[in-house]
N, C-alpha and C positions, 0 to 999 in steps of 0.2 A: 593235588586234586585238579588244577590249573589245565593240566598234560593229560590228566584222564580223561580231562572232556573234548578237551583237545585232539587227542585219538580217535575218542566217539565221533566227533564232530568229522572229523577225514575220512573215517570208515564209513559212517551213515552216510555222508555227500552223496562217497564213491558205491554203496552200495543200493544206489536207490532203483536199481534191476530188480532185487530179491526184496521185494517189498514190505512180508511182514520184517526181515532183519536190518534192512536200514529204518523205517518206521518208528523198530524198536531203540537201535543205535541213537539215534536222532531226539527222541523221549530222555530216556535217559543221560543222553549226552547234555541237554538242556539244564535236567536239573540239576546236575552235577555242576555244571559251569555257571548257574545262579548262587549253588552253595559256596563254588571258592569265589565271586564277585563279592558275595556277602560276609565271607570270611575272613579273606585276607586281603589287604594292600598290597603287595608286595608285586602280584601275578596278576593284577585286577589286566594287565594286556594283552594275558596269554590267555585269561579266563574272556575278555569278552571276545577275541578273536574266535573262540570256543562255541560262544555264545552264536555267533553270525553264522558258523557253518552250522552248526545246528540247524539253528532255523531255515539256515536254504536246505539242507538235507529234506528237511521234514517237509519244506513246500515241493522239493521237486518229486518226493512220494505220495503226495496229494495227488498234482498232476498228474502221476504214473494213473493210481486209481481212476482219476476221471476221467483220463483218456481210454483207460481198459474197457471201463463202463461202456464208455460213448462208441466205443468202437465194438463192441459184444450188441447193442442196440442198432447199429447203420448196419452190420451182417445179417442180423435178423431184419430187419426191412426189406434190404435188397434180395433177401433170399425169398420173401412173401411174394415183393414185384418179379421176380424171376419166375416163382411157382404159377404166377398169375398171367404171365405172356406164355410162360410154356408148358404149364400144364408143372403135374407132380412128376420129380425127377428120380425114377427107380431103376 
C-alpha cells in the first residue's frame, strides 16, 4: 500500500500541468499513504515519504489554479485599459 502511494505521490508532483489528474493523484495518494502510516510498521518510511510528495503534489496544484485565476483576471484588465486608450479593437 506503501508504493501505491508512493507512485501516486511521483505521478501527482510530476503531473501538476494537467491539473484535474494530478489534483486527483495527489488526493488519493494522501489517503492511501495515511492508510499504510496507520496500518503498518514496517513501511511507515516509505508511507510517509508518500505522504510528503503528496502534499507538495496537491500545493503545487493549488498554485497552478491560482496562478490561472490571477492571470485570466490581469488579461482581462489589461484588455479593459487597452479598449480604453484605444478604443474597441475589430
Amino acid at each position: 500500500m506503501a508504493t501505491a502511494a508512493l507512485t501516486l505521490g511521483i505521478v501527482g508532483l510530476t503531473a501538476w500541468i494537467f491539473f484535474p489528474l494530478g489534483f486527483l493523484y495527489s488526493i488519493v495518494g494522501i489517503i492511501i499513504a495515511t492508510i499504510a502510516l496507520l496500518a503498518r510498521k514496517e513501511q511507515k518510511t516509505k508511507a510517509t515519504v508518500a505522504l510528503v510528495l503528496c502534499v507538495i503534489g496537491l500545493v503545487a496544484n493549488i498554485i497552478v489554479v491560482i496562478l490561472g485565476v490571477v492571470t485570466v483576471g490581469v488579461l482581462g484588465v489589461l484588455g479593459e485599459l487597452i479598449e480604453e486608450m484605444y478604443g474597441p479593437m475589430h
